[in-house]
C-alpha positions as CSV (number, residue, x, y, z in Angstrom):
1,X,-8.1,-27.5,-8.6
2,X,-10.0,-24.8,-7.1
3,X,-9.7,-23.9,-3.4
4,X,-12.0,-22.2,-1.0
5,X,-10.7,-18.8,-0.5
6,X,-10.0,-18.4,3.8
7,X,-12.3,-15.5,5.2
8,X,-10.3,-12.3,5.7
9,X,-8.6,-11.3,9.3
10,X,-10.1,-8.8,10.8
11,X,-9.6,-6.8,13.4
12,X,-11.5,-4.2,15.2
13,X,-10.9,-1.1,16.5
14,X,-10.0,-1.0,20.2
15,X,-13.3,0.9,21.2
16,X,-16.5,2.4,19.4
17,X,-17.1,2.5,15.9
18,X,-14.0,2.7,13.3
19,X,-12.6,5.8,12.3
20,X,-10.4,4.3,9.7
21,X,-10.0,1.2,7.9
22,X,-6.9,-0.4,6.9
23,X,-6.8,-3.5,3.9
24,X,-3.2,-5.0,4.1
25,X,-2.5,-7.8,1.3
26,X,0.6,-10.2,1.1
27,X,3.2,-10.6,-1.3
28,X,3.3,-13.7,-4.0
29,X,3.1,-17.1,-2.8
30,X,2.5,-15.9,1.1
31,X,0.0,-15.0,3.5
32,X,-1.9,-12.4,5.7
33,X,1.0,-13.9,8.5
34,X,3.7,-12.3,5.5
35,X,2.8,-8.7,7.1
36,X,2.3,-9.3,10.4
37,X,4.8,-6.5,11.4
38,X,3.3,-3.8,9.5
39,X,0.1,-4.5,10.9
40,X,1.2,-4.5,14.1
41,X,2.5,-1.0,13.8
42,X,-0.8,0.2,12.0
43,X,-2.6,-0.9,15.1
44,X,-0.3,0.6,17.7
45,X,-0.5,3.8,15.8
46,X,-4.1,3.8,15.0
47,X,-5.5,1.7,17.8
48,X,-9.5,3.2,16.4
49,X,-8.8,1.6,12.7
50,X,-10.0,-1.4,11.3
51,X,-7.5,-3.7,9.7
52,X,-8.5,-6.1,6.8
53,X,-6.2,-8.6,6.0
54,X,-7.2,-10.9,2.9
55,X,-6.0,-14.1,1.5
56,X,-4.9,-13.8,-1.8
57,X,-7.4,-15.1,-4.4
58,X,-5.7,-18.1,-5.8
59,X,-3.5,-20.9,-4.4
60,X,-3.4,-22.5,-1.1
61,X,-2.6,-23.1,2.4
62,X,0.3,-19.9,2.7
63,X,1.2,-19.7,-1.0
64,X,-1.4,-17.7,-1.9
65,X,-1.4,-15.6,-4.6
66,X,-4.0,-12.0,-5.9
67,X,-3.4,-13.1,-9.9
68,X,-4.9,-16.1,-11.8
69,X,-1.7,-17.3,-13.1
70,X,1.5,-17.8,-11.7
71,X,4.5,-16.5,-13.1
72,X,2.8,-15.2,-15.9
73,X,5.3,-13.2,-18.9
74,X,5.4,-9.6,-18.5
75,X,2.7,-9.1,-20.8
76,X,0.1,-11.4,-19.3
77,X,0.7,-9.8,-16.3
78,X,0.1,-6.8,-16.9
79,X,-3.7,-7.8,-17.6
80,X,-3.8,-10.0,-14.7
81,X,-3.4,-7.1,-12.4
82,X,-5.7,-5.0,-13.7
83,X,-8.0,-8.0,-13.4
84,X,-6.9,-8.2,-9.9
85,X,-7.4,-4.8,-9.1
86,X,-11.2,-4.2,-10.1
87,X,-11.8,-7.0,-7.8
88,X,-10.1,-5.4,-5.0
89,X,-11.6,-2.5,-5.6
90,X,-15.2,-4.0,-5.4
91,X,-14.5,-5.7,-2.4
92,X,-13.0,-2.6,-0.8
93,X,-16.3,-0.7,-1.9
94,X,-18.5,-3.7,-0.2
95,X,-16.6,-2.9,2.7
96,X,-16.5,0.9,3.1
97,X,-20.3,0.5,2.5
98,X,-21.3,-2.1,5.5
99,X,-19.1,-0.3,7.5
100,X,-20.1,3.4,7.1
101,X,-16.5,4.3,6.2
102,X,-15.7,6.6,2.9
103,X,-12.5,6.9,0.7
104,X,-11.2,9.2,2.6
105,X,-10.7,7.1,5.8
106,X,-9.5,4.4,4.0
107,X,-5.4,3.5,3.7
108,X,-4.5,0.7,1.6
109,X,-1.3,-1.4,2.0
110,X,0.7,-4.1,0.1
111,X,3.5,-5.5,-0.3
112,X,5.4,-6.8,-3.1
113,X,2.1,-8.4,-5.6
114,X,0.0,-6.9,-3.7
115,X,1.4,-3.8,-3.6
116,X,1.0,-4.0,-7.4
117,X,-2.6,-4.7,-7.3
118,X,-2.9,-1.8,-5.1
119,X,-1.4,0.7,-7.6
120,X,-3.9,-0.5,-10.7
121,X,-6.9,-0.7,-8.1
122,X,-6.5,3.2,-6.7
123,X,-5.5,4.0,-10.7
124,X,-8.3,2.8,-12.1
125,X,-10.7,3.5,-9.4
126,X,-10.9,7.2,-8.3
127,X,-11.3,8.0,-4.4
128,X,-10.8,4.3,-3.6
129,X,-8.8,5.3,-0.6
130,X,-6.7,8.4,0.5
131,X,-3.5,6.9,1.1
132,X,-1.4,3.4,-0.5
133,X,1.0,2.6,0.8
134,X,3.4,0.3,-1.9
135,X,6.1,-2.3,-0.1
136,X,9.1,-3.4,-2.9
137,X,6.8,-4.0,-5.7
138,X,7.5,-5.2,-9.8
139,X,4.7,-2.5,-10.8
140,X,2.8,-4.0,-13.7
141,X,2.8,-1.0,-15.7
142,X,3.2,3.0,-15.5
143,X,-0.2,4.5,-14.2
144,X,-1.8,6.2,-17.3
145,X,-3.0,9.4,-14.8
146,X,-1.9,9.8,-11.3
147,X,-5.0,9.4,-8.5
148,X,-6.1,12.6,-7.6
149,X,-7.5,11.5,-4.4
150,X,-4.9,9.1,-3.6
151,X,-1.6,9.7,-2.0
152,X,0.9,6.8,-3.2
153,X,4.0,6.2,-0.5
154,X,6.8,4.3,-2.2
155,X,8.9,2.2,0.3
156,X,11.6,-0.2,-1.0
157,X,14.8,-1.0,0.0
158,X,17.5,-0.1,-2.0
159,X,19.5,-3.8,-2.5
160,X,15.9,-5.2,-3.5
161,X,17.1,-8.0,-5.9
162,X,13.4,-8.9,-7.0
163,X,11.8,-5.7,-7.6
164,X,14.9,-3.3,-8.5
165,X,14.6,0.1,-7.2
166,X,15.2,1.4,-10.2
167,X,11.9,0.8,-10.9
168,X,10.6,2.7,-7.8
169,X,12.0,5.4,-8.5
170,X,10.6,5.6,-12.9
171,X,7.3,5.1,-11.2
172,X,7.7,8.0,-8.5
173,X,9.1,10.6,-11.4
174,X,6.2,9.5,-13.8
175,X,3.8,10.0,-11.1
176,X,5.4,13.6,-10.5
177,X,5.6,14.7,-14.6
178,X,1.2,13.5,-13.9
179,X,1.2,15.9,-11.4
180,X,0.2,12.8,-8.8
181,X,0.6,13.2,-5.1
182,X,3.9,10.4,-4.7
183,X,6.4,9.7,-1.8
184,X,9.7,7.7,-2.4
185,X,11.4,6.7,0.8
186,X,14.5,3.9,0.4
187,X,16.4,2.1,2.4
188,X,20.0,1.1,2.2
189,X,21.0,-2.1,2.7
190,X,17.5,-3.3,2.5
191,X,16.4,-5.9,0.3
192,X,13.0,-7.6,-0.7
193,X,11.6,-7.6,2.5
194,X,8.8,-5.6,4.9
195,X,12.1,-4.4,6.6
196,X,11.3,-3.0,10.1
197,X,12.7,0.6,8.5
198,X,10.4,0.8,6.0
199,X,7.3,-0.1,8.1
200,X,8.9,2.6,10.9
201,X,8.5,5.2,8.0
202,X,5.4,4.4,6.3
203,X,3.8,4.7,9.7
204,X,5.7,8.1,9.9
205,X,4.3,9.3,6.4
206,X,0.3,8.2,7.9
207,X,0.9,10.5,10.6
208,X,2.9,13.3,9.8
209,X,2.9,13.9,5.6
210,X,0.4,16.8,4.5
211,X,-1.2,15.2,1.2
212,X,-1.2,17.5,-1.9
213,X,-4.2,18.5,-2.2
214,X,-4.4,20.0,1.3
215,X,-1.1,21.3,1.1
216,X,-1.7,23.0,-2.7
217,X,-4.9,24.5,-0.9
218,X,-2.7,27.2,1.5
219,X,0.7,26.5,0.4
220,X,1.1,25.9,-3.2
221,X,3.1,22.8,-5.1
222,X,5.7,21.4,-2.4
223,X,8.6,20.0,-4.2
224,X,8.5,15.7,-5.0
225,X,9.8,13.9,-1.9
226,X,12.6,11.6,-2.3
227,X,14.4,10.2,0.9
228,X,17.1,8.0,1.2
229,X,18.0,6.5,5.1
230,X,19.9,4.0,6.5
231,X,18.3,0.9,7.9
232,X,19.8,1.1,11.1
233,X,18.9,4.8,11.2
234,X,16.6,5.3,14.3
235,X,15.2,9.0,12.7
236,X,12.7,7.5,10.8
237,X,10.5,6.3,13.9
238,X,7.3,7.9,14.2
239,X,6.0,10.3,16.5
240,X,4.4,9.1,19.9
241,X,1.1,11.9,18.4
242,X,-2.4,9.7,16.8
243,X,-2.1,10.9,13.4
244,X,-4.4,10.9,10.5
245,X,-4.9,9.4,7.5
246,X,-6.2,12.7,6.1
């Protein structure tokens, strides 16, 4: 049985014309209400964005879902994400055009599924955004060539019983040996979950992390970025300055 996909939630930027746009998708089986948190600190910290929150594709009422098939084998899924991620990336396209916004103002973030769909969709699709940010994900597969244009945030916590760390941190090294511009941050005692830690420091990487390529251009290759922190460490909170995306 097919069901009508819900229209997006939207929300506009507090005054004048956007100056970023943020597209948050749910985990499996959830949501937009899944990542309610993190889009609350998005809009705190970047009160002139737009944030796009999407239903999932497929399913219903709050188990929705971004691939056609649910629980699929590894190797189906693999192909349904990739499916998944051309179609976010057209509809991200659609709406950078109608609303005057480029790659370059545009953060994507996801978490868990989604986060997966996010990594195939800036992959595959070059200058899609300038930053992704990727919540305790099962990636579907290593990314053939890093995104040039794309700087990938890892955030997972490290007791993650659904998407091992483990696998966090193969995906951050391969995207270092591509040369790829790649953050790993992890949290102890943190499991699968859009912890409040985790969102505290992905809003900390928006405002404060140079991205390669504008660091290589007057400083040279930085060394990868791999940080570890305690949950109930309050360092990770972000600065009260209106950072960036760029």
């Amino acid at each position: 049985m097919t069901h009508t996909r819900p229209e997006p939630l939207i929300i506009e930027p507090s005054a004048g014309a956007p100056a970023q746009l943020f597209v948050v998708l749910h985990g499996e089986s959830a949501a937009p209400d899944q990542v309610l948190g993190l889009v609350g600190a998005i809009r705190q910290a970047f009160p002139q964005a737009l944030i796009v929150q999407p239903h999932g594709r497929f399913g219903a009422g709050a188990a929705r879902r971004w691939i056609a098939q649910a629980e699929p084998d590894a190797e189906a899924y693999v192909g349904l994400v990739a499916d998944a991620g051309t179609v976010l990336a057209a509809e991200i396209r659609s709406l950078q055009q109608a609303r005057r916004l480029s790659g370059e103002q545009t953060a994507l973030a996801g978490f868990s599924e989604g986060a997966a769909v996010i990594l195939e969709a800036v992959c595959a699709h070059p200058g899609l955004a300038g930053r992704a940010l990727l919540f305790s994900t099962r990636f579907a597969t290593l990314p053939q060539a890093a995104p040039a244009q794309t700087t990938l945030h890892l955030l997972h916590g490290a007791a993650d019983g659904v998407a091992p760390v483990d696998q966090a941190r193969q995906v951050h090294g391969h995207l270092a040996e591509l040369g790829g511009d790649a953050t790993l941050d992890m949290a102890s005692h943190v499991g699968h979950e859009l912890h409040e830690a985790l969102v505290r420091q992905a809003i900390t990487r928006l405002q404060n992390y140079l991205p390669l390529r504008s660091w290589e251009s007057v400083m040279g290759a930085p060394a990868a970025r791999v940080d570890e922190y305690s949950a109930d460490d309050d360092s990770g909170k972000p600065s009260a300055e209106d950072g960036t995306l760029h």
